[in-house]
C-alpha positions, -999 to +999 in steps of 0.1 A: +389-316+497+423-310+486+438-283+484+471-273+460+490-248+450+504-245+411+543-233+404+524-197+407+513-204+442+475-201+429+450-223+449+436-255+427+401-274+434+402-311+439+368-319+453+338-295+466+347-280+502+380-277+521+384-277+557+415-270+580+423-249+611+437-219+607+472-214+611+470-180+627+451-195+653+443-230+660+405-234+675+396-216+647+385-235+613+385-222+577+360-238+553+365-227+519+332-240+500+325-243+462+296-245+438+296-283+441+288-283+473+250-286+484+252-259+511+271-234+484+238-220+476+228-211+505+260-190+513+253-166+480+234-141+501+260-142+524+290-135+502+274-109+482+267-092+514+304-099+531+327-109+505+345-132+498+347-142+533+329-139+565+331-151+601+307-171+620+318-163+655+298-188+678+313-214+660+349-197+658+347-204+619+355-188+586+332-191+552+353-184+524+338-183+489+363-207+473+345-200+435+360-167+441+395-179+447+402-202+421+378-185+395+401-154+394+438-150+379+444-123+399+441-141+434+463-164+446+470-184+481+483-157+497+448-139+494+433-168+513+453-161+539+451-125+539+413-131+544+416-159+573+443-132+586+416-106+586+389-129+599+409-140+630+414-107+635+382-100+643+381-127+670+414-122+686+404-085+692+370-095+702+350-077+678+312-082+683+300-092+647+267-086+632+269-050+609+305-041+599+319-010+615+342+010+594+370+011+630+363-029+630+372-039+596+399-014+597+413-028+635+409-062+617+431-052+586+457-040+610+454-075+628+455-094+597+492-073+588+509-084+616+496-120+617+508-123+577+538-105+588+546-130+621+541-158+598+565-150+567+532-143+548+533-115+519+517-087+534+510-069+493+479-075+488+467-061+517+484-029+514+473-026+478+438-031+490+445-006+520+432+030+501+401+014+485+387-006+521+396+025+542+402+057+526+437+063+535+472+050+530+486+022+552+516+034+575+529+012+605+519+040+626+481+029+621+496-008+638+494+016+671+455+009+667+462-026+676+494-039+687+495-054+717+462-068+711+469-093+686 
């Protein structure tokens, strides 16, 4: 699939799955799947229990919900990446998988920052996001958690 981006940076469907390595870390792929495609239905259980995203770790790749994406006017490319961000995360820090700990997802928001932030990526969306994932404000003192790990 193609993947584009209008004048307003929002992500546009041209076929029914996408697939490209990340580009916060290259042995990792991203496949962002739609409704078209036969295996979408068998992700639903997935996404409604991760998100909009998950990780599959043996395979060092990313599920993205791509119905999700281009289905909403408030999300644009930049949340794609803010999800990959957060999903590499995981893997560069070495995070185990399986159930979601609360110091995991919040390591791997941390993570996910300083990737967007090394690669010129707005950062906005994620802080936005920060209070309602974690309970408490971003501050770059948090980035103590996991600098020099990612």
């Amino acid at each position: 699939m193609k993947c584009g981006t209008t004048n307003q940076n929002r992500m546009t469907k041209d076929t029914t799955l996408l697939t490209y390595p990340s580009i916060f870390k290259r042995d990792v792929n991203v496949n962002i799947f739609f409704k078209e495609d036969e295996s979408y239905g068998l992700l639903m259980d997935f996404f409604k229990h991760y998100g909009v995203g998950f990780l599959e770790p043996n395979s060092k790749t990313i599920i993205l919900d791509g119905e999700s994406f281009i289905n909403n006017s408030e999300v644009n490319i930049d949340d794609v990446r803010m999800v990959e961000a957060h999903e590499v995360s995981h893997i560069i820090l070495q995070h185990k998988g399986g159930d979601r700990s609360p110091k995991d997802e919040l390591e791997a928001d941390l993570g996910a920052y300083l990737l967007l932030k090394k690669h010129g990526i707005s950062t906005d969306r994620l802080i936005d996001m920060f209070r309602e994932r974690h309970n408490v404000d971003f501050s770059e003192e948090l980035l103590t958690k996991v600098e020099g790990r990612i």
